[in-house]
C-alpha positions in Angstrom: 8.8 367.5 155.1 7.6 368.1 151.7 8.8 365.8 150.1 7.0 362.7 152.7 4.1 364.8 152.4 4.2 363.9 148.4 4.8 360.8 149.0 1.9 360.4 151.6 -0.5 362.0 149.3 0.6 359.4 146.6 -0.2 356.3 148.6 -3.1 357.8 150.0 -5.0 356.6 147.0 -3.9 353.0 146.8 -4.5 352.9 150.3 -7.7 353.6 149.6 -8.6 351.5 146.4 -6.4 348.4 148.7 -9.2 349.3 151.7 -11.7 349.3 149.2 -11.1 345.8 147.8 -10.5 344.6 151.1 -14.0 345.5 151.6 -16.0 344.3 148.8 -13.8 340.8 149.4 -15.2 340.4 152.6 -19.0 341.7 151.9 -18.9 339.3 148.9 -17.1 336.0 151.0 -21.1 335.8 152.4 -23.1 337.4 149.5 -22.3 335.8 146.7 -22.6 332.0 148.0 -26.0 333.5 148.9 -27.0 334.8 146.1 -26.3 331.6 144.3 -27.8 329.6 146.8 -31.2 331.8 146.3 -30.7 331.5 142.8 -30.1 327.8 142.2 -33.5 327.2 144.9 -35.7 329.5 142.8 -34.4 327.5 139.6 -35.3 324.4 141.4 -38.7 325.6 141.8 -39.3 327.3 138.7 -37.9 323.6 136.8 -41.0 321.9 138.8 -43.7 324.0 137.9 -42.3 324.7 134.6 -42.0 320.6 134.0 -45.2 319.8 136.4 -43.1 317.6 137.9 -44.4 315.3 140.4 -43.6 315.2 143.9 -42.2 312.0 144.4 -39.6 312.6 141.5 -38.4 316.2 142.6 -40.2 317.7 145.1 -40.8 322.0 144.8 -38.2 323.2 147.8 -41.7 324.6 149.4 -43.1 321.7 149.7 -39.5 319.9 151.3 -39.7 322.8 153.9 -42.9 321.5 154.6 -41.8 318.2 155.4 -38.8 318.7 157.3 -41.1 320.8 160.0 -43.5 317.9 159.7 -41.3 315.0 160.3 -39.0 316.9 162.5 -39.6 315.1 165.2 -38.8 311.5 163.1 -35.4 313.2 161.5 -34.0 315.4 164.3 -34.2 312.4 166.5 -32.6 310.1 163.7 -30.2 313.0 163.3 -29.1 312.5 166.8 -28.4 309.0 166.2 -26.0 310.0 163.5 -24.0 313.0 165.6 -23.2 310.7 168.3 -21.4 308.0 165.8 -20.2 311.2 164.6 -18.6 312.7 167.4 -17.6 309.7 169.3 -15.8 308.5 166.0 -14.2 311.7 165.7 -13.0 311.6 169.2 -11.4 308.1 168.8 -9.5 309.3 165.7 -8.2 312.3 167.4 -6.8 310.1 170.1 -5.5 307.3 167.9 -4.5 309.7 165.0 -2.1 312.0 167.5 -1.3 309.3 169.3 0.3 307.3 166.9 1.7 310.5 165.6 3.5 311.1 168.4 4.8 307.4 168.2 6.2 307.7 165.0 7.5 310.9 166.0 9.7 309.1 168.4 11.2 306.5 166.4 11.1 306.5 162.5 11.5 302.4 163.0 7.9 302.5 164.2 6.7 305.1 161.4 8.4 302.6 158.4 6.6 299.8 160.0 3.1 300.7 160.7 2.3 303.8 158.4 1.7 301.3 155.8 -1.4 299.6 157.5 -2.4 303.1 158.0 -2.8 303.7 154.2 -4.0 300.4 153.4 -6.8 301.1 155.7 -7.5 304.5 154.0 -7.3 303.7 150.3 -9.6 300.5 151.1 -13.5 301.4 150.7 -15.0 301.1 153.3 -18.0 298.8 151.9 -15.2 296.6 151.1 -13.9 296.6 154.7 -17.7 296.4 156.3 -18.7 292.4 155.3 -15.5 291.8 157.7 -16.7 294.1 160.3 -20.1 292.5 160.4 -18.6 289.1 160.6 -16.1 289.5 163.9 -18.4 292.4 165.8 -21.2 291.8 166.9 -22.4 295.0 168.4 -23.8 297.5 165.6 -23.0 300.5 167.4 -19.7 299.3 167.6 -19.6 298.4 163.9 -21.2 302.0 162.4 -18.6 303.6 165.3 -15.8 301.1 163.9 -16.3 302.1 159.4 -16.9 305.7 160.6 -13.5 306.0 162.7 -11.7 304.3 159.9 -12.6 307.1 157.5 -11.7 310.2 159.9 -8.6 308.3 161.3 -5.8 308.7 158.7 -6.6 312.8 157.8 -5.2 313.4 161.4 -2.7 310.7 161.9 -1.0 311.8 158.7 -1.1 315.2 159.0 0.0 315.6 163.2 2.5 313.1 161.4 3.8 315.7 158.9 3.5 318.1 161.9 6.0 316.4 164.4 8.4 316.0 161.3 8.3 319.2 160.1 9.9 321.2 162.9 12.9 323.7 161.7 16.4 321.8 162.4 17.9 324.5 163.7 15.3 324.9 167.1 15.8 321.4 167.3 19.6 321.5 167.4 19.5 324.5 169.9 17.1 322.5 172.3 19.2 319.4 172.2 22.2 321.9 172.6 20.9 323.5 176.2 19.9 319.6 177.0 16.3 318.9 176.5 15.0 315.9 176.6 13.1 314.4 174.3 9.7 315.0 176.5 10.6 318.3 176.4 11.4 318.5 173.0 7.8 317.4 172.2 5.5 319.4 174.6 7.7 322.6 174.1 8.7 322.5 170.3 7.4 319.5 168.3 3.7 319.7 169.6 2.8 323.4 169.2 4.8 323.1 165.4 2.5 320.2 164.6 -0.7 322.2 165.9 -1.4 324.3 162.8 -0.8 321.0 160.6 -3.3 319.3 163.6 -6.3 321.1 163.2 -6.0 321.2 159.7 -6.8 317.6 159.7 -9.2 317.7 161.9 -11.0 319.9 159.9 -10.8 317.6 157.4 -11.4 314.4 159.7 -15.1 316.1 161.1 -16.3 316.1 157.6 -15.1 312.7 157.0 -16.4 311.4 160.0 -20.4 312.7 159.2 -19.7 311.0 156.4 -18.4 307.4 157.6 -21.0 307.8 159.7 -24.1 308.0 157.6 -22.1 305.5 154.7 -21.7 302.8 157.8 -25.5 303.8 158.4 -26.1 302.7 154.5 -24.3 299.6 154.3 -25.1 298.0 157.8 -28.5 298.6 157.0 -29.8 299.9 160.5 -33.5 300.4 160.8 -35.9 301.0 163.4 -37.0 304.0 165.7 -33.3 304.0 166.7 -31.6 304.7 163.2 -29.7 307.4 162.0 -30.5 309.6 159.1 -29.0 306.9 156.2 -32.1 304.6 157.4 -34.5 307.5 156.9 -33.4 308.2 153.3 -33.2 304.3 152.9 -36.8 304.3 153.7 -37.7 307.4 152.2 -36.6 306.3 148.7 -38.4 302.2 149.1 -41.7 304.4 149.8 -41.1 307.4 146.8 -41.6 309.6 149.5 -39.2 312.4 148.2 -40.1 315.4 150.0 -38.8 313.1 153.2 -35.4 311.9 151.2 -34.5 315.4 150.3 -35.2 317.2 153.7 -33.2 314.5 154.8 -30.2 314.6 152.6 -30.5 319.2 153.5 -30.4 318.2 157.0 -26.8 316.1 156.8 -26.0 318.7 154.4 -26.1 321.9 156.8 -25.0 319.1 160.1 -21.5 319.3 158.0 -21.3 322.4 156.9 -22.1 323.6 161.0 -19.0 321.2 161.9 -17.0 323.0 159.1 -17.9 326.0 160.8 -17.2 324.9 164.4 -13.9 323.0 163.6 -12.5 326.2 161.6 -13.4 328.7 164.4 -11.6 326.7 166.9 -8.6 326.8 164.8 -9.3 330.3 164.4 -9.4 330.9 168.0 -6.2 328.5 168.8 -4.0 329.9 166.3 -5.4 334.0 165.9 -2.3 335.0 168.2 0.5 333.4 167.1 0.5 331.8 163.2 0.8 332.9 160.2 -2.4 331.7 158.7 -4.9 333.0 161.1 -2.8 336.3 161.5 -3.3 337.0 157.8 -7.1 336.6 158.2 -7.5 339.3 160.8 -5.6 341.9 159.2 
């Protein structure tokens, strides 16, 4: 009894310094961004006065505050216009992406034969790709919805892809072995193996889609009362009007961080109970 009293008492302080650390990790995971945030504003501010800078060159943060809650109603609407590419974009990439997936997960025939296009379509830039676009569509909704789903497709496609294919032998050999088919195979093994690799890309895929988005935005050229925030910076920057440009570019800015966020919680929330990865974080 001694003896794993001793041994208690020795561990007890490594225990402690482990908690410790723990804590200041998790304290510093939202201070220190912060604090560097703060700092690199307040250097941005003291670089204008310091320089007398004018406005329409680099604006005093102050001053961009200023201008996004004046224009708000001009950039929050444009904003709108932007998120529903966004979304809508996203949402045909997660169907085409897992779809596909699932095809090529069925039949490597089909994988060796269409994968290719796949990557052609992602290693192409999409300004490249756009003159075409213009030319055969007519609808520009349909074209800014077309450059933007091209950029978010392949993330998801190629990693549900590596999902599917990545499921241990032996629980596939043990399924086949009690007789399942190959619908049962996917919904009860290969689906839920592929879901960690599935949201992963779809973390990656909402970034990517904000940002088709506004570039499709940029090279189409959209303008009017309609347009999405690309048009407003477009503008912004033919009238020198700065304050506008920059509380644009902080508004798409904190739109993709907030999907960030979103996309990682809901992974968070799907996987917290059963995979290693989100397991780890809640310990």
């Amino acid at each position: 009894m001694t003896a794993i009293d001793d041994t208690a008492l020795k561990l007890d302080p490594e225990e402690a310094r482990r908690a410790r650390q723990e804590r200041l990790e998790r304290i510093g995971k939202w201070v220190l961004p912060l604090a560097i945030m703060v700092l690199a504003i307040w250097l941005w501010d003291r670089i204008c006065v310091w320089n007398e800078i004018p406005q329409y060159i680099l604006p005093r943060p102050g001053v961009v505050l200023q201008t996004l809650h004046n224009d708000a109603g001009l950039l929050f609407s444009s904003l709108l216009v932007t998120l529903r590419i966004t979304f809508l974009s996203l949402l045909l990439a997660v169907i085409g992406g897992v779809g596909l997936a699932v095809l090529f997960a069925q039949s490597k025939w089909v994988e060796m034969s269409f994968f290719p296009f796949a990557i052609v379509l992602q290693v192409t830039p999409i300004v490249a790709i756009f003159p075409l676009i213009n030319i055969y569509v007519n609808n520009q909704t349909v074209k800014l919805l077309l450059c933007a789903w091209i950029v978010a497709f392949f993330p998801i496609l190629s990693n549900t892809t590596l999902g599917l294919n990545s499921v241990d032998r032996n629980l596939r050999d043990l399924f086949k072995l009690n007789g399942a088919t190959r619908w049962q195979q996917l919904r009860y093994l290969r689906l839920p193996a592929a879901m960690p690799y599935f949201l992963g890309g779809l973390k990656i895929a909402g970034g990517l889609s904000l940002i088709g988005a506004v570039v499709a935005e940029f090279v189409a050229g959209a303008q009017g009362q309609s347009s999405g925030l690309a048009s407003r910076i477009i503008e912004a920057g033919y009238r020198l009007n700065a304050p506008r440009l920059f509380a644009a570019l902080i508004l798409i800015s904190l739109t993709g961080i907030l999907i960030f966020l979103v996309l990682s919680l809901v992974s968070h929330l799907i996987l917290r109970r059963w995979h290693e990865s989100a397991l780890k974080q809640e310990r």
